[in-house]
Backbone and ligand atoms as CSV (ligand in chain L), in Angstrom:
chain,resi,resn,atom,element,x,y,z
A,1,UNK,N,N,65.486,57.320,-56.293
A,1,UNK,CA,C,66.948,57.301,-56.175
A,1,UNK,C,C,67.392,58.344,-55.152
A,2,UNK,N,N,68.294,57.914,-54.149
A,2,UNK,CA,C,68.848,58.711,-53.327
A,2,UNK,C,C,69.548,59.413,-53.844
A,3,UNK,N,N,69.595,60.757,-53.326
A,3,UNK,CA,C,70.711,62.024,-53.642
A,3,UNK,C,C,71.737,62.332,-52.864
A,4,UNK,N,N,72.926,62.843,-53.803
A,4,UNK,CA,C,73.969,63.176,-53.116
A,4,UNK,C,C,73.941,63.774,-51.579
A,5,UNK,N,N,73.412,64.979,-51.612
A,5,UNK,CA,C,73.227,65.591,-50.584
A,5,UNK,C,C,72.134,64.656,-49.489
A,6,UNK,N,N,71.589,64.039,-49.869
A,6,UNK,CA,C,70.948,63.010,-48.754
A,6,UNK,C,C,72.029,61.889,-48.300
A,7,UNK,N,N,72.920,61.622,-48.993
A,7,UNK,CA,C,73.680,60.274,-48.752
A,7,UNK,C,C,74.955,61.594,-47.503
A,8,UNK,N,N,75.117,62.681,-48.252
A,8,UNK,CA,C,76.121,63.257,-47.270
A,8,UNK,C,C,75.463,63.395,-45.715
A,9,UNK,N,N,74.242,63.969,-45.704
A,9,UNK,CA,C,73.644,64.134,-44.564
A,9,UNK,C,C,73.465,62.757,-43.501
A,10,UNK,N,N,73.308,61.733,-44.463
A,10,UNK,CA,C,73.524,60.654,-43.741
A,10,UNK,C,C,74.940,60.186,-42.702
A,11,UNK,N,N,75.849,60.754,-44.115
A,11,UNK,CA,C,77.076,60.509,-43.583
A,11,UNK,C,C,77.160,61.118,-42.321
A,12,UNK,N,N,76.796,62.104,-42.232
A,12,UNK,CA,C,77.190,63.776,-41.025
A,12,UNK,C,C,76.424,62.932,-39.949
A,13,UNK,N,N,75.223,62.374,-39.785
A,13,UNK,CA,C,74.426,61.800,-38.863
A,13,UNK,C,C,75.134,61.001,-37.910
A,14,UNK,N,N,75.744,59.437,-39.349
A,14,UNK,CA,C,76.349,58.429,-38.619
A,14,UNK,C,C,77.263,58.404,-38.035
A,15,UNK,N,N,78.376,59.517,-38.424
A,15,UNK,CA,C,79.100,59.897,-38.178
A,15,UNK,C,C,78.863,60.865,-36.592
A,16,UNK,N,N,78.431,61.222,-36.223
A,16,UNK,CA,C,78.274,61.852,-34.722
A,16,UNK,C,C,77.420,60.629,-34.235
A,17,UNK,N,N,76.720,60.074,-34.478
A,17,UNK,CA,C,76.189,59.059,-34.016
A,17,UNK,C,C,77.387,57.487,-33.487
A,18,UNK,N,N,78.068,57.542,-34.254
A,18,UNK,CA,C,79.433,56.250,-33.844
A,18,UNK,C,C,80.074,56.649,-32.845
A,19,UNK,N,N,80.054,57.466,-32.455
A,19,UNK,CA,C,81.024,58.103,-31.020
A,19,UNK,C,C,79.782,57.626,-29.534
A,20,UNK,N,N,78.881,57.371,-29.742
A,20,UNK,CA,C,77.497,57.135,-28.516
A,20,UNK,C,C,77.914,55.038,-28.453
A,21,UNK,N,N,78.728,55.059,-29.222
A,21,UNK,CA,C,78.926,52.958,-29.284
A,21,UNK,C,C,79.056,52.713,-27.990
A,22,UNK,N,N,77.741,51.833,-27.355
A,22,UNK,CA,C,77.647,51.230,-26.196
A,22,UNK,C,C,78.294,49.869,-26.023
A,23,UNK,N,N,79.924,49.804,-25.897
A,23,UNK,CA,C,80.795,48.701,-26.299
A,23,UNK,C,C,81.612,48.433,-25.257
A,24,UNK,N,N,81.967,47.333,-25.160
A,24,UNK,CA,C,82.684,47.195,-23.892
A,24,UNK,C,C,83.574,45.257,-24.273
A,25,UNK,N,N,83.033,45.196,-24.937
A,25,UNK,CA,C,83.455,43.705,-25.479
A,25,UNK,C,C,83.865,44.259,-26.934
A,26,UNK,N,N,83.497,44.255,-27.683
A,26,UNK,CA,C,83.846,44.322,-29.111
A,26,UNK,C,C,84.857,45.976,-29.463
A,27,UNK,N,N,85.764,45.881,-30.335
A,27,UNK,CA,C,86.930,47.502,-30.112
A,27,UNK,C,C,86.397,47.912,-31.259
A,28,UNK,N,N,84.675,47.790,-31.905
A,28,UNK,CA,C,84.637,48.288,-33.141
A,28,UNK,C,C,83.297,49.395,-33.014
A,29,UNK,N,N,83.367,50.357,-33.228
A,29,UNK,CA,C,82.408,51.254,-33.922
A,29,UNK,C,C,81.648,51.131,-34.720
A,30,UNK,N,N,80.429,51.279,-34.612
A,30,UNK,CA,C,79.919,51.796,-36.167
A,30,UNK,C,C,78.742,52.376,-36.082
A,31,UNK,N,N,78.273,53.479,-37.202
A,31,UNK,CA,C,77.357,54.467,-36.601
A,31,UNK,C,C,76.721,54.168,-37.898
A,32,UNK,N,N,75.489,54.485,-37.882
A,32,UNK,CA,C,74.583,54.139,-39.037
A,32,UNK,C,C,73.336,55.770,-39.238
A,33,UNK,N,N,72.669,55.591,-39.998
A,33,UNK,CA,C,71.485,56.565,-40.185
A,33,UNK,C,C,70.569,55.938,-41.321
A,34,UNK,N,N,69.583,56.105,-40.844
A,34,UNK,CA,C,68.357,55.384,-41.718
A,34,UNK,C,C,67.739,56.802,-42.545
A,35,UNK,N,N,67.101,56.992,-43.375
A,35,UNK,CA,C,66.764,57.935,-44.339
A,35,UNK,C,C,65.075,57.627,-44.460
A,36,UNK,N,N,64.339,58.282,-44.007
A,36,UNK,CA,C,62.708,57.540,-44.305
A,36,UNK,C,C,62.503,58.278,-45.102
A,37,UNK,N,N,60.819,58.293,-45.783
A,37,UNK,CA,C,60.650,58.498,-47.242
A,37,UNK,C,C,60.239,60.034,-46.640
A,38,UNK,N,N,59.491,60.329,-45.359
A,38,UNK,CA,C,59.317,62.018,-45.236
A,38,UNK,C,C,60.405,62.933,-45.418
A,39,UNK,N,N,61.905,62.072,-45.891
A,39,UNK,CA,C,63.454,62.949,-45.963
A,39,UNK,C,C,63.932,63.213,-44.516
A,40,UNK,N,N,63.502,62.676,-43.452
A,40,UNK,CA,C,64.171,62.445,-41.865
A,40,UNK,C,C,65.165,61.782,-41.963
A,41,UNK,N,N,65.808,61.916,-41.020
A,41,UNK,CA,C,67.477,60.920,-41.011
A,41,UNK,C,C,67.498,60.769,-39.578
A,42,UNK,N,N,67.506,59.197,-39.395
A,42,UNK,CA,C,67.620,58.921,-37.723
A,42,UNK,C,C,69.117,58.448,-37.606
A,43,UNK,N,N,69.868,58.174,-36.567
A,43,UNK,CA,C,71.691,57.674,-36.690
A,43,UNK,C,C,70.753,56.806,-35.398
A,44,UNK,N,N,72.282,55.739,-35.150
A,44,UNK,CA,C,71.923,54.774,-34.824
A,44,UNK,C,C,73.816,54.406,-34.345
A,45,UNK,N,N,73.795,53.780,-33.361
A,45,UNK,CA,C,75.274,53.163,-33.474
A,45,UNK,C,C,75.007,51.810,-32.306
A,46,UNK,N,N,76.269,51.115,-32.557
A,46,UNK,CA,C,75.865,49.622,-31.777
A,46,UNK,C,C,76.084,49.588,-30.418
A,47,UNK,N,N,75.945,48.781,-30.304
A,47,UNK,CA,C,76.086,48.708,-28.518
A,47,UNK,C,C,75.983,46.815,-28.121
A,48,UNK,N,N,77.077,46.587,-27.098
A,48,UNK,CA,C,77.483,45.491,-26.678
A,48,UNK,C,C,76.375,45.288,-25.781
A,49,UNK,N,N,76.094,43.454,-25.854
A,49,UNK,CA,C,75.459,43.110,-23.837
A,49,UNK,C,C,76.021,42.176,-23.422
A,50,UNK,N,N,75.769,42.339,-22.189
A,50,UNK,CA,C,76.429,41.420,-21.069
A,50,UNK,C,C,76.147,40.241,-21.368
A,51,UNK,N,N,75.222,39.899,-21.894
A,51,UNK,CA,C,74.805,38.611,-22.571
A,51,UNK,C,C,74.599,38.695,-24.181
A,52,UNK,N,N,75.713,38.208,-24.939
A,52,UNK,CA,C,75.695,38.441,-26.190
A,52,UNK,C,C,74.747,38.722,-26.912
A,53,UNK,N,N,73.474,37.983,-27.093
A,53,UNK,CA,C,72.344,38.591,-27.295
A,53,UNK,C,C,71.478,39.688,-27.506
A,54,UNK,N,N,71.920,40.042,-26.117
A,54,UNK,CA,C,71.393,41.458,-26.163
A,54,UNK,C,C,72.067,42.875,-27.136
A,55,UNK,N,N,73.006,42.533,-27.461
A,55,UNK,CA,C,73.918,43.652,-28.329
A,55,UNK,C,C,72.990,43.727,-29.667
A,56,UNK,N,N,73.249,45.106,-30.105
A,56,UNK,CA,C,72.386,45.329,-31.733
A,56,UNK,C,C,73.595,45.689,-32.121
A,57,UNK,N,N,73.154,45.912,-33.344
A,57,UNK,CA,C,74.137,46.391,-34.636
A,57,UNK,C,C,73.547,47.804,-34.946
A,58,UNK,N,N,74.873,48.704,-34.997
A,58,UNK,CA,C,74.290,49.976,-35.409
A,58,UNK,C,C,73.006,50.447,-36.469
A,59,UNK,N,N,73.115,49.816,-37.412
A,59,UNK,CA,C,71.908,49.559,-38.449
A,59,UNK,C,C,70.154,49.571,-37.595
A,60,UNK,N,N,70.251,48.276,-36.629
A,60,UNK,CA,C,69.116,47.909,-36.184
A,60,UNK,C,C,68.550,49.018,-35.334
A,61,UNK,N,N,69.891,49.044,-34.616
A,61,UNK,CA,C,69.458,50.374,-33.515
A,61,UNK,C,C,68.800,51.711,-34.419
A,62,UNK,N,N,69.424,52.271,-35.693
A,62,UNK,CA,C,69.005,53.540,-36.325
A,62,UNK,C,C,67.378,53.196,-36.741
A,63,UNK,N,N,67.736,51.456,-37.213
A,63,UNK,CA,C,65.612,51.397,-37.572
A,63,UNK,C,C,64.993,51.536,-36.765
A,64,UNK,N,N,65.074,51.240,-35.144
A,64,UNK,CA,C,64.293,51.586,-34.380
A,64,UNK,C,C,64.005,52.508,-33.469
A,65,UNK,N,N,65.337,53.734,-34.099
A,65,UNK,CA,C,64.820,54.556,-33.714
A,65,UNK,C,C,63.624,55.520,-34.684
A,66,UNK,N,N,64.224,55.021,-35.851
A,66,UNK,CA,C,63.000,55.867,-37.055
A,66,UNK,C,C,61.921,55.787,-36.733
A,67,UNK,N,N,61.648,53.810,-36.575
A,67,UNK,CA,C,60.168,53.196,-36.025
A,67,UNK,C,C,59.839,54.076,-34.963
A,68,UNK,N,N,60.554,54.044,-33.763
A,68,UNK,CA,C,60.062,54.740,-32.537
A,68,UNK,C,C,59.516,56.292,-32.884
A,69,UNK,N,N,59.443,56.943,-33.729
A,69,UNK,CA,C,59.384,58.323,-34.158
A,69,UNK,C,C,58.376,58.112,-35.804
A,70,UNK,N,N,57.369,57.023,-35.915
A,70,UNK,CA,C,56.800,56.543,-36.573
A,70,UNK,C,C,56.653,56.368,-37.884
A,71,UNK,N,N,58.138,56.069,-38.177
A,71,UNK,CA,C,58.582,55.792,-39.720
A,71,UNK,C,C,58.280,54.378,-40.308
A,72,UNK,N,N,57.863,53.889,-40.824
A,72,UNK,CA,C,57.920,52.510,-41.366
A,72,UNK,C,C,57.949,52.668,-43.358
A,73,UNK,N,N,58.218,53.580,-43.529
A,73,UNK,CA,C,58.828,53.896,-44.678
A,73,UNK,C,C,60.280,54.374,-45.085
A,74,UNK,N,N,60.817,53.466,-44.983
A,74,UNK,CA,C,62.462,53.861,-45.063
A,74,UNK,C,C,62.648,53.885,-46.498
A,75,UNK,N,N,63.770,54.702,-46.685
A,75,UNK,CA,C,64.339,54.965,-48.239
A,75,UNK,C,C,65.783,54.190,-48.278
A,76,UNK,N,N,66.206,54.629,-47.373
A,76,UNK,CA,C,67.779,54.376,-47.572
A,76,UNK,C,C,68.732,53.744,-45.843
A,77,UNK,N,N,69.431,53.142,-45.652
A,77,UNK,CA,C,69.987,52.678,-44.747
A,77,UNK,C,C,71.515,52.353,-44.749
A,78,UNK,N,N,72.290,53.557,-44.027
A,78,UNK,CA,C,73.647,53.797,-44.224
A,78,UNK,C,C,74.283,53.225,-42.937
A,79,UNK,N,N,75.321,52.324,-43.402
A,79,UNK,CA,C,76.452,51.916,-42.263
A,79,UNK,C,C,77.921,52.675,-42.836
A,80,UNK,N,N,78.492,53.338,-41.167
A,80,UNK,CA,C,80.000,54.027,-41.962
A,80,UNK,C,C,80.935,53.160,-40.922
A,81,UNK,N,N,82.266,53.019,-41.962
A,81,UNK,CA,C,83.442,52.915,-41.173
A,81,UNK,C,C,84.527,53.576,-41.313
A,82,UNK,N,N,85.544,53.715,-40.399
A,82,UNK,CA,C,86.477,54.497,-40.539
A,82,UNK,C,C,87.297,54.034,-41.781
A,83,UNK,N,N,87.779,52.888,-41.959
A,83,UNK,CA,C,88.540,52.385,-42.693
A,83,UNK,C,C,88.429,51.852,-44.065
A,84,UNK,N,N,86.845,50.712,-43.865
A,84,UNK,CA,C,86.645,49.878,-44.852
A,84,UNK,C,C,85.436,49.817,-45.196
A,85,UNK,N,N,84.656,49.579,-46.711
A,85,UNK,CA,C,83.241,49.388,-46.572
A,85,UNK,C,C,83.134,48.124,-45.636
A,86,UNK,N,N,81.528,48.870,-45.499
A,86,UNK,CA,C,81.309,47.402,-44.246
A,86,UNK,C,C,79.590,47.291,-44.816
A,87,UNK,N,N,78.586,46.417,-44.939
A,87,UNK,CA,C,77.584,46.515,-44.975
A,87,UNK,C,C,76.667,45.789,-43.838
A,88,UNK,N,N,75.340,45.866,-44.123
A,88,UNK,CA,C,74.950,45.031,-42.821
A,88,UNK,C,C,75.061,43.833,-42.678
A,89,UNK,N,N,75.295,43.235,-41.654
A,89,UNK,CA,C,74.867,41.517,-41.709
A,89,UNK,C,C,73.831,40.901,-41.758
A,90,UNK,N,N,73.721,39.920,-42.071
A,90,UNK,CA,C,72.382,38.960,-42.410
A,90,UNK,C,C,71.218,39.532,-41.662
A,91,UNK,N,N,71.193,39.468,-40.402
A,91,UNK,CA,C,70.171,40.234,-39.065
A,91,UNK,C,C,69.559,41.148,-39.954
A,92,UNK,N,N,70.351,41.855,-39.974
A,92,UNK,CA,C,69.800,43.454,-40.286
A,92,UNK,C,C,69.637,43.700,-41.852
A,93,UNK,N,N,70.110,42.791,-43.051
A,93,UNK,CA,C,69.350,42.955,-43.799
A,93,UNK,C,C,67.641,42.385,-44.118
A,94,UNK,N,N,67.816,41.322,-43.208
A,94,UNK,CA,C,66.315,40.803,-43.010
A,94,UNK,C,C,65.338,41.652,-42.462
A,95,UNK,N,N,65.657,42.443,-41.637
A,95,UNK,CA,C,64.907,43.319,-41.284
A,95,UNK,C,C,64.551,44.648,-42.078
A,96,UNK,N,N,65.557,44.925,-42.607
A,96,UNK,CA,C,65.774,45.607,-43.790
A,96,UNK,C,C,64.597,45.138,-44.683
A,97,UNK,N,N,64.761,44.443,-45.410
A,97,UNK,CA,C,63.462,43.300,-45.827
A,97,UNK,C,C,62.130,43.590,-45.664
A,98,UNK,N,N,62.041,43.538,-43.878
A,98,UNK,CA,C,60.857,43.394,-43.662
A,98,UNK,C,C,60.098,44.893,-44.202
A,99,UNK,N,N,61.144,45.738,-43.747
A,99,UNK,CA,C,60.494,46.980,-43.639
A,99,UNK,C,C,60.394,47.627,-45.648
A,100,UNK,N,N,61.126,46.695,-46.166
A,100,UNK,CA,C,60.655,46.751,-47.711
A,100,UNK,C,C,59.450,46.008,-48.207
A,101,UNK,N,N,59.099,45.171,-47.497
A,101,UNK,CA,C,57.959,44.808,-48.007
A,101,UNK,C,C,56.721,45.248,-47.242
A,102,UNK,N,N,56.604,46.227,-46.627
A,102,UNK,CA,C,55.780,47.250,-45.433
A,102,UNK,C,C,55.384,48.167,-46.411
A,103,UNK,N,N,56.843,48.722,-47.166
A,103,UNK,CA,C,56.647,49.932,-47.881
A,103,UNK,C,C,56.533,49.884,-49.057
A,104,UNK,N,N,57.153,48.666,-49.644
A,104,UNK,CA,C,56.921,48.337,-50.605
A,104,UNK,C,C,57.948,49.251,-52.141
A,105,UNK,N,N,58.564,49.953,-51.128
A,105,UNK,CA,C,59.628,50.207,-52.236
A,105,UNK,C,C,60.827,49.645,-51.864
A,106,UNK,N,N,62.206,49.833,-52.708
A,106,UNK,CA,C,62.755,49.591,-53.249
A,106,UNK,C,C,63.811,50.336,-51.964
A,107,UNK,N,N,64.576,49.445,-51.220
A,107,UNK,CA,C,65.525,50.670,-49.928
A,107,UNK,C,C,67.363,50.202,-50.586
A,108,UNK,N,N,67.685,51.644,-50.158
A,108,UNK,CA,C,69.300,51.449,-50.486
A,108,UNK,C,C,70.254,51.314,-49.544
A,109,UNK,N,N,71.112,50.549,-49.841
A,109,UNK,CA,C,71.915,50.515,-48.433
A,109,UNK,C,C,73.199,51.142,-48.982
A,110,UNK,N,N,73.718,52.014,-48.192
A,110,UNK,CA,C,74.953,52.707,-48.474
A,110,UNK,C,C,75.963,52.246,-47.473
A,111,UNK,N,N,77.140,51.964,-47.879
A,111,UNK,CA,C,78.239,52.160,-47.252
A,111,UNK,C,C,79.062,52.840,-47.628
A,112,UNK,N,N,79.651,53.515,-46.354
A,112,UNK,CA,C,80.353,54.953,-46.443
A,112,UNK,C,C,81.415,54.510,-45.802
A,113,UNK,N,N,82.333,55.405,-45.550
A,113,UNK,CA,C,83.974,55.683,-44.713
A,113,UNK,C,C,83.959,57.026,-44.271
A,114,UNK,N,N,84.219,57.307,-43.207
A,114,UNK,CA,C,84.163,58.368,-42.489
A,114,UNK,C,C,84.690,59.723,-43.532
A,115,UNK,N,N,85.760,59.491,-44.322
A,115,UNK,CA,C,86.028,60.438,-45.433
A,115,UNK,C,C,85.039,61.009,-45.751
A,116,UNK,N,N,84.167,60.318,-46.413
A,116,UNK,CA,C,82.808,60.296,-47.171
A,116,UNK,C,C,82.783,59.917,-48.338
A,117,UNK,N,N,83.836,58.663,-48.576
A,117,UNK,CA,C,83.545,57.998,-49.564
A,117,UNK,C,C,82.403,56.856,-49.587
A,118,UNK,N,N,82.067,56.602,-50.634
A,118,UNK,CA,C,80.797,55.632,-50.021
A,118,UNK,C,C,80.191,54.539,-51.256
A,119,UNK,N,N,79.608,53.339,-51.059
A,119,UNK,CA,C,79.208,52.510,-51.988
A,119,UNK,C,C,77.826,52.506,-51.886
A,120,UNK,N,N,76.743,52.504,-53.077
A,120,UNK,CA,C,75.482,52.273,-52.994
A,120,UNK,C,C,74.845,50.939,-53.677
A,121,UNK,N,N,74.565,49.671,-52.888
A,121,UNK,CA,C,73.917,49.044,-53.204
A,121,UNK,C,C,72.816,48.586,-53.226
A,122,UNK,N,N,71.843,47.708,-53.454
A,122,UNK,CA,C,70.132,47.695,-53.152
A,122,UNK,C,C,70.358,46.714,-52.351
A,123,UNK,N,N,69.062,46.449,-51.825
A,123,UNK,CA,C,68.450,45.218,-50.640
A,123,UNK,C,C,69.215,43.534,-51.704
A,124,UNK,N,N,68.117,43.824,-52.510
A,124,UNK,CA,C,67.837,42.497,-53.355
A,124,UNK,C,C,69.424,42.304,-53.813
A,125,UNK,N,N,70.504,43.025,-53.995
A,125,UNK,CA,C,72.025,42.375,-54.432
A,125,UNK,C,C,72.942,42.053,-53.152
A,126,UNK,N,N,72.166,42.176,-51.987
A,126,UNK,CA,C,73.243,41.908,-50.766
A,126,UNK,C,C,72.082,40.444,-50.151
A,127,UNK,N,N,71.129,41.166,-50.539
A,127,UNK,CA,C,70.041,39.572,-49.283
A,127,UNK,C,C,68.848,39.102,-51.313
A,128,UNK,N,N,69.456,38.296,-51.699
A,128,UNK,CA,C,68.444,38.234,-53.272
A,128,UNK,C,C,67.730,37.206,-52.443
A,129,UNK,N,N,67.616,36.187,-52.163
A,129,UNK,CA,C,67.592,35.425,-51.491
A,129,UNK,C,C,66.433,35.753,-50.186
A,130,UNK,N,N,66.029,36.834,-49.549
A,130,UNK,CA,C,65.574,37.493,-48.494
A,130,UNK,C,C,64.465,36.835,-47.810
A,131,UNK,N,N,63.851,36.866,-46.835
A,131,UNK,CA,C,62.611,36.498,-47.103
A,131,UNK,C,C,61.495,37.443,-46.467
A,132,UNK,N,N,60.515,36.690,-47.806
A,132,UNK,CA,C,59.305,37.931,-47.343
A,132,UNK,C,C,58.164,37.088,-47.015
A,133,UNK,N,N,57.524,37.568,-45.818
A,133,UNK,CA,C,56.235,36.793,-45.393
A,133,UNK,C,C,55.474,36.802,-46.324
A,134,UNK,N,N,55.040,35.690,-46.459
A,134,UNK,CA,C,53.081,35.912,-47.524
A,134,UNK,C,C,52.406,35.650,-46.386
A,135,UNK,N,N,52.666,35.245,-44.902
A,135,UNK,CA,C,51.421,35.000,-43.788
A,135,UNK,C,C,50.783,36.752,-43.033
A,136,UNK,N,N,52.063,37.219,-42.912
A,136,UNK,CA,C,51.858,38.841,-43.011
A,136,UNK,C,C,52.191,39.619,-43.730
A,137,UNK,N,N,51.860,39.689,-45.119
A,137,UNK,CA,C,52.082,40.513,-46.306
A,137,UNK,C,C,50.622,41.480,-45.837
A,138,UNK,N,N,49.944,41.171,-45.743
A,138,UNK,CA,C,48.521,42.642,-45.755
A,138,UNK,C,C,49.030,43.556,-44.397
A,139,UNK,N,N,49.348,42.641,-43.806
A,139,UNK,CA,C,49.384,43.210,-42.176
A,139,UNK,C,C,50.543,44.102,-42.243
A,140,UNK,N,N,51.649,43.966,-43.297
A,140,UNK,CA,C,53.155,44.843,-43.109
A,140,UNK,C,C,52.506,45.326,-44.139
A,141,UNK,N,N,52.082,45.356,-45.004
A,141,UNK,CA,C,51.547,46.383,-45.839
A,141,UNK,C,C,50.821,47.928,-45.141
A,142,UNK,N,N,50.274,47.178,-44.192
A,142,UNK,CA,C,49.163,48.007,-43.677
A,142,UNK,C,C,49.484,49.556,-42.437
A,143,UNK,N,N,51.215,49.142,-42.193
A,143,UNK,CA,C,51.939,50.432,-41.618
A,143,UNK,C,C,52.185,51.123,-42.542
A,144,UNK,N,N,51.538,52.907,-42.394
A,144,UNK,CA,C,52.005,54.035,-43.353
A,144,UNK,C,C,52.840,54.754,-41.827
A,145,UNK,N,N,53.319,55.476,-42.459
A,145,UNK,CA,C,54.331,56.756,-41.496
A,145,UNK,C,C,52.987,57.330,-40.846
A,146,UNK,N,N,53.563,57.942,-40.098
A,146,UNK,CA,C,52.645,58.754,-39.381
A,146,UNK,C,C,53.241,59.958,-39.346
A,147,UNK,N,N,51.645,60.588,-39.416
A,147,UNK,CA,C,52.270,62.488,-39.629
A,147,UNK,C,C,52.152,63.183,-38.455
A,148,UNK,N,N,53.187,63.939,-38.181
A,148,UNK,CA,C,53.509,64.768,-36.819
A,148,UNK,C,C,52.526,65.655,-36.777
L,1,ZN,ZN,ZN,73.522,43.696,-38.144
């Protein structure tokens, strides 16, 4: 179970992290921070492309930056907005997903408001439905974190 003081630190992350929004089409923000199981906190915020496609969602961007810095054990995965809860979209809880069945625990997704009010729900009550490979179940099993 995530802790207070981890869900705030998250907040503090995503929160300096939503101001970096690589946007130019869309007038919305949003800054995220992923939580891996070593207690690291990566932020993450979205960014538009010239070809729709290419744009991520703040969420995706924070997993890959964890990944890039060799996390594949995430705990927790926070999206903030100024105004309203917001959680991830379909995309990014699938991926979300993936990286739960890698680690094989149990990841939380928080949504926050820049205040620092915030909602905590699990994977399985936003994506129950999810899907998990059985063709690469050993193979996503088989990423641990890596130690610095
Ligand atoms: Zn998304």
């Amino acid at each position: 179970m995530i802790s207070k003081e981890e869900i705030e630190k998250m907040i503090e992350v995503a929160n300096k992290t939503e101001k970096f929004a690589y946007i130019f089409k869309s007038s919305h923000r949003f800054g995220a921070a992923v939580l891996t199981a070593k207690g690291e906190i990566f932020g993450g915020c979205n960014m538009d492309g010239v070809i729709s496609s290419l744009g991520s969602c703040a969420e995706m961007v924070a997993l890959h930056h964890a990944l890039a810095h060799g996390n594949y054990d995430i705990k927790a995965v926070l999206v903030i907005d100024e105004k309203r809860y917001e959680f991830p979209c379909g995309s990014c809880l699938q991926l979300i997903c993936q990286f739960q069945q890698s680690s094989q625990q149990k990841i939380e997704i928080i949504s926050a408001k820049t205040n620092g009010e915030y909602l905590i729900k699990s994977l399985d009550e936003l994506l129950p439905l999810g899907y998990y490979s059985t063709s690469f179940e050993e193979k996503l099993k088989s990423f641990k974190n890596y130690d610095d």
